[in-house]
Backbone bond lengths (Angstrom), bond angles and torsions (degrees), N, CA, C in turn:
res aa  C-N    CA-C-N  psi(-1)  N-CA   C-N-CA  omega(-1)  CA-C   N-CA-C  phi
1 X - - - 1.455 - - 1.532 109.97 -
2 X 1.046 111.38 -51.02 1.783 120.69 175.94 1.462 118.11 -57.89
3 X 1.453 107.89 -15.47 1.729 103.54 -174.48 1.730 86.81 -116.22
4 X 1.088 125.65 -26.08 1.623 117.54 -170.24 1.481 114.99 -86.31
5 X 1.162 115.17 -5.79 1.880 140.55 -154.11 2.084 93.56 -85.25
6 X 1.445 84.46 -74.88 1.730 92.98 -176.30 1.517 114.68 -76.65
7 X 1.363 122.44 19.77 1.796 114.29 -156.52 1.675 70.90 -129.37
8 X 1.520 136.41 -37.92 1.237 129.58 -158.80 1.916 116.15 -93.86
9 X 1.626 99.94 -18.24 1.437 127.48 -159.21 1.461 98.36 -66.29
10 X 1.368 132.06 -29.66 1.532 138.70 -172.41 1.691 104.00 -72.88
11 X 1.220 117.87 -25.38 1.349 118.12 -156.34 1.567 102.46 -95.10
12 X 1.395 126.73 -23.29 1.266 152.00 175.05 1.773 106.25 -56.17
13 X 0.816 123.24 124.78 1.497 124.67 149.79 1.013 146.00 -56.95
14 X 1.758 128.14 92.92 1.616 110.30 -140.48 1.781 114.10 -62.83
15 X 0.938 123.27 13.31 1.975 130.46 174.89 1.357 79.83 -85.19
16 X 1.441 157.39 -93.28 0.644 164.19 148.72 2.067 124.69 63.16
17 X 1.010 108.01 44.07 1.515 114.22 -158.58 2.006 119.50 -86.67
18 X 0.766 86.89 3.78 1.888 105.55 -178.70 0.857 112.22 -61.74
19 X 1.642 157.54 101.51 1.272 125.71 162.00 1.772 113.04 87.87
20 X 0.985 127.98 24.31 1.666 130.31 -154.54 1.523 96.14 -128.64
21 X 1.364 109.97 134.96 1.621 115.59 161.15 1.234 116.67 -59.75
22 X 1.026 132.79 137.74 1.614 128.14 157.15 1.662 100.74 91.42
23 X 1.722 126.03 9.17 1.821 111.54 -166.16 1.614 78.24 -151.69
24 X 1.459 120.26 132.14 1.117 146.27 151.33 1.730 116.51 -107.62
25 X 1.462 84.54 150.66 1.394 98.60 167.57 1.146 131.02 -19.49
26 X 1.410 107.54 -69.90 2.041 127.95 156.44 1.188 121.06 -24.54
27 X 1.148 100.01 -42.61 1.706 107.55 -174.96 1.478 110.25 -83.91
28 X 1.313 118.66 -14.08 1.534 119.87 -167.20 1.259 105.47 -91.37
29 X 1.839 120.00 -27.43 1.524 136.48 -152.46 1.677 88.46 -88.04
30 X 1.663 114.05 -46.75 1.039 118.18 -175.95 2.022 121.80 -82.75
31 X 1.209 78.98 9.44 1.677 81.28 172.04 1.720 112.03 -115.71
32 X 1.631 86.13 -9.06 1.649 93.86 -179.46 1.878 104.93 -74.36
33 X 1.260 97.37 -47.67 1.793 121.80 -175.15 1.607 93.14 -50.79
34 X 1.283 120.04 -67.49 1.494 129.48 -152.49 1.899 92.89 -57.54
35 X 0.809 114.59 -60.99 1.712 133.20 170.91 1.857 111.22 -49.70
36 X 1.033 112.10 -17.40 1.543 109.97 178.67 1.764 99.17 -95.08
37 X 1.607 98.63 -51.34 0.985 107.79 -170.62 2.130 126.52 -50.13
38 X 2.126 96.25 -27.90 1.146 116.65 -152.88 2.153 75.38 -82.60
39 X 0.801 122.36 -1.61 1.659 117.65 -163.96 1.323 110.23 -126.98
40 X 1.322 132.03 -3.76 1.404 131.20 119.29 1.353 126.42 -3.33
């Protein structure tokens, strides 16, 4: 996991919040808001 984690992380899409080290849920709801909000 520790050698496959950072060698696989480039291929990922940074929106990308599923299953990801370091990105929770929270962070996805609140990146959704910030992004609705920017299109207002």
């Amino acid at each position: 996991k520790q050698a496959l984690e950072p060698e696989l992380e480039k291929y990922f899409h940074p929106d990308s919040y599923g299953y990801r080290p370091g990105k929770s849920a929270h962070q996805a709801i609140g990146q959704a808001r910030r992004r609705c909000w920017d299109n207002d």
